[in-house]
N, C-alpha and C positions, 0 to 999 in steps of 0.2 A: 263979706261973708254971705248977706241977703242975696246979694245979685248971683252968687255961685250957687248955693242952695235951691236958690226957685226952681230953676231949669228942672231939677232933679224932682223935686217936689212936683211939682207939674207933671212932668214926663211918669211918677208913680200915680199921682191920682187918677193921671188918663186909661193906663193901666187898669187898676182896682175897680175905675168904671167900666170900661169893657167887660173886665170881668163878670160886675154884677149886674152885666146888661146882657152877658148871654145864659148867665144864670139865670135870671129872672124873666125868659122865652119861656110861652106856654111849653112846658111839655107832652109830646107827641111819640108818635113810635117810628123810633131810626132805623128802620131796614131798608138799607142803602138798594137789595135785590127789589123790592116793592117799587122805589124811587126812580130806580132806573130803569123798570119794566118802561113807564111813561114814555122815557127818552130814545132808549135801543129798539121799541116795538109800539112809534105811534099810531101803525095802520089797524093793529088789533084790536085795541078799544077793549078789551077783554076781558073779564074779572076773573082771578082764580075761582077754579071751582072749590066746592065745597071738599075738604077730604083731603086736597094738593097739599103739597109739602111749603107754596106759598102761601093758601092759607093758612093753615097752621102756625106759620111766622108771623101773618100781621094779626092772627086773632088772638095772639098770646105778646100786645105789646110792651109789657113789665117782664119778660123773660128774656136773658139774654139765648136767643134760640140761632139768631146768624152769625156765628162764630165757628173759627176752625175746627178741622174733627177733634184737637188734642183738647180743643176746652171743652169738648162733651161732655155730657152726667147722663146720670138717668133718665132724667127727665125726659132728653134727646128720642132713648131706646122706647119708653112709653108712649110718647108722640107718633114717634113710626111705627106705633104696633108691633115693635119688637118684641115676642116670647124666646126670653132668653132663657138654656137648659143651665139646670144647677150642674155644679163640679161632681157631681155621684155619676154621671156617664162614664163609660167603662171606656167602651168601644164604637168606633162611627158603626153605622150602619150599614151592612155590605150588601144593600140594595141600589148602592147610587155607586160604581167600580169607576169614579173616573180620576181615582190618586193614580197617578203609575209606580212602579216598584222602581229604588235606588238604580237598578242598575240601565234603567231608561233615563232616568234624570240627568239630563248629563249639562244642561248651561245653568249658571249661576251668577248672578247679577246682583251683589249690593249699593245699597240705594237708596232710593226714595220709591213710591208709589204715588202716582197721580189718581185723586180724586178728580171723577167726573161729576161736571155740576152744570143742566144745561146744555149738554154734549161737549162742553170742553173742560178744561181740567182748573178746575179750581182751586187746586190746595195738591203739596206735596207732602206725601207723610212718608217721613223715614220708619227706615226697617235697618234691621241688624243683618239682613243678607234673604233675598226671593230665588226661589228656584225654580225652572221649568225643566218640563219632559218633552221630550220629540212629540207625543202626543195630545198632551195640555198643558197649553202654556199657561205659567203665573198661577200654580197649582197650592204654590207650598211657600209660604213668610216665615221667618224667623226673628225674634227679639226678647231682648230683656225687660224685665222691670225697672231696671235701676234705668234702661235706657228713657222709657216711656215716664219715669222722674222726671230727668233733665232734662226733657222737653218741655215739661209741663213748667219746670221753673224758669227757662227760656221764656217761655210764652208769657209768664206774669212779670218777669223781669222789669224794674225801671231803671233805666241806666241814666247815669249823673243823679241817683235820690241821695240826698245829703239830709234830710228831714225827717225827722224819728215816726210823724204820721206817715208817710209815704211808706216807711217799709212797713207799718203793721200795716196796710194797707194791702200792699204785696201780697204780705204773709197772711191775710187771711184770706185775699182773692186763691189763694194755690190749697189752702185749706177746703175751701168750698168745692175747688174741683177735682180733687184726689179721692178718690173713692177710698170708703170704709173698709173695703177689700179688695187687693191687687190686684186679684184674678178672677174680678168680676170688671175690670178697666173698661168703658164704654170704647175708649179708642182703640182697642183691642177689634171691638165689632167696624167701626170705620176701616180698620184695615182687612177686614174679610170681605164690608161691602167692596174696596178697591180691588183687590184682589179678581175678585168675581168681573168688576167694570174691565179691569184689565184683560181677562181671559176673554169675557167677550171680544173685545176690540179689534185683539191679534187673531182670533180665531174670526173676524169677520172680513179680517186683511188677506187672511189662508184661504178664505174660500171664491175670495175672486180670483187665487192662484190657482185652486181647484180646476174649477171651469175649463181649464187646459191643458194642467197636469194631472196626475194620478198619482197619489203622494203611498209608496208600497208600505210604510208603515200603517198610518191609519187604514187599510183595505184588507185590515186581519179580521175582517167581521164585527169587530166589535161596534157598540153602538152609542159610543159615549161623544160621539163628535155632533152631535144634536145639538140646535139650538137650544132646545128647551132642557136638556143633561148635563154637557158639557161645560157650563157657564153655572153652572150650579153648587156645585161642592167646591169646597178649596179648605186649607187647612193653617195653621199655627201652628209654630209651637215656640213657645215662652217658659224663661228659665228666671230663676231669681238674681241672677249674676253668672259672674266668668263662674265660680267657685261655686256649686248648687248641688244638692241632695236629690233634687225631682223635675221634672220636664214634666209641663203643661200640653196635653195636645189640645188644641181646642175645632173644631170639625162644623162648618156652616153649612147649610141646604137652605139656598137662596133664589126664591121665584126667578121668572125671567121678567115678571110682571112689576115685581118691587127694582129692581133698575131703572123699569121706565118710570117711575118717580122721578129720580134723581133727573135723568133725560127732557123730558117735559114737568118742571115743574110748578107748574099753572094749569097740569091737567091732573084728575082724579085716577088713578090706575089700581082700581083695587084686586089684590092679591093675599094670599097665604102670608104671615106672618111670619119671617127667617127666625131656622131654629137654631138655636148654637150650644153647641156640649162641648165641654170641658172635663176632661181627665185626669190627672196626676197618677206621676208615674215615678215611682223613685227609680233613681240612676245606681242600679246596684250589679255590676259587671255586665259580659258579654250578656245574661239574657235577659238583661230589660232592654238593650239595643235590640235583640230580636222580637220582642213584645211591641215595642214600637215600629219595627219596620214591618209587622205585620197591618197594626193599626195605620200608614200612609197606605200600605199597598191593596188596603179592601179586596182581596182576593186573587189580586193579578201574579202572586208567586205561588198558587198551586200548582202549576204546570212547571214552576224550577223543583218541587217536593224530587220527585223520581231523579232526578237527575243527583241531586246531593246524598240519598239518600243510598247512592251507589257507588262502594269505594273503590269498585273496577275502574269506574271513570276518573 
């Protein structure tokens, strides 16, 4: 019984030493993007600067701040100088026209969204379904709360926990990053920055098509195909479930200078702080669908007014 026992015995205690032998390593701050600045970029020698999105990671190393956009908080939007607008916004602003109207929209892709981190894509964040216009692309997200839930319980998930501490453990890690209110969700803002990284991208894929085509839609005058316009507004809209009362639009005006954070981030790029407004809209027949198809279309269905308004035609 001695001789069968030990092995086991032995083979635990070496264990429970490991254990308390990586437990008991100085503690230091784990940002694996800091770590491997060293390794991927040793001709630089460089320090972030002051103000980058990498400093702000290692100067804060009791915060878990390098984590996916879904485990976001607050914190995250404070850090980036995010002035987020309260839910009392009505209506975007029909100074930035570059929503296009429903009847332009015409591809629909659901999916995920690629965050850029670095210029490559660092994280996919599901959506309930993206839409783009012939004119700007990756204009318009759609999702739920219940969806942006199950992500989040995805994310803290332990699978095979069999031990009563491991799920309060769980359960308070999902506690921590569930926002007090649902329609204040930070990962709501990660997918507007995407959004916006996405619109630039394709729109920077279209203008080396440019260069030797002439695209006869965009050459209606308008002026939204700018670097510095185009890549800037984009929009939500979040519902509480299949079965809901009100539709959230939520509406960003995003520098072009706050991207390039994300893009180089071990350089300082200061910019305007993204504004983001949120509406509620109850779902109360055909004219709250035309309430809201006016708020996507910032102005671009005046010119359909005369035409409907005419029952000759």
């Amino acid at each position: 019984m001695e001789t069968s026992s030990s092995p086991r015995s032995k083979r635990k205690a070496s264990v429970s030493e490991a254990l308390l032998q990586k437990r008991s390593r100085p503690s230091r701050c784990y940002v694996p993007e800091c770590e491997s600045a060293a390794h991927s970029r040793p001709a630089a020698g460089r320090l972030p600067e002051e103000g980058s999105i990498r400093s702000i990671i290692c100067n804060n190393p009791r915060k878990r701040l390098y984590v996916a956009p879904i485990a976001w908080t607050s914190e995250h939007l404070q850090l980036l100088a995010n002035d987020r607008g309260k839910r009392a916004s009505a209506r975007p602003d029909s100074s930035y026209p570059n929503m296009q109207p429903f009847s332009r929209i015409g591809s629909h892709r659901c999916g995920s969204l690629p965050f850029d981190y670095e210029r490559r894509a660092a994280a996919k964040l599901p959506t309930d379904g993206v839409f783009s216009s012939y004119v700007t692309p990756s204009s318009l997200a759609y999702i739920t709360f219940d969806t942006i839930k199950s992500l989040r319980e995805k994310y803290t998930r332990v699978f095979k926990a069999k031990s009563v501490a491991t799920v309060h453990i769980r359960r308070h890690s999902l506690r921590v990053l569930e926002p007090p209110n649902p329609v204040e969700d930070p990962y709501i803002v990660a997918l507007l920055i995407a959004l916006v990284q996405d619109q630039r991208r394709q729109q920077q894929r279209g203008r080396q098509h440019a260069k030797t085509t002439t695209d006869p839609v965009s050459s209606d005058g308008s002026k939204c195909i700018t670097d510095s316009q185009a890549c800037n507004k984009v929009n939500i809209l979040a519902i509480t479930g299949f079965v809901t009362t009100s539709v959230y639009v939520y509406t960003a005006i995003i520098p072009v200078e706050f991207l390039d954070k994300f893009d180089n981030p071990t350089h300082s790029s200061p910019s305007s702080p993204i504004t983001v407004t949120c509406g509620g809209l109850p779902v109360k027949g055909a004219k709250s669908f035309e309430t809201l198809h006016r708020l996507l279309c910032s102005g671009f269905c005046k010119t359909d007014a005369p035409q409907r308004s005419n029952p000759s035609d």
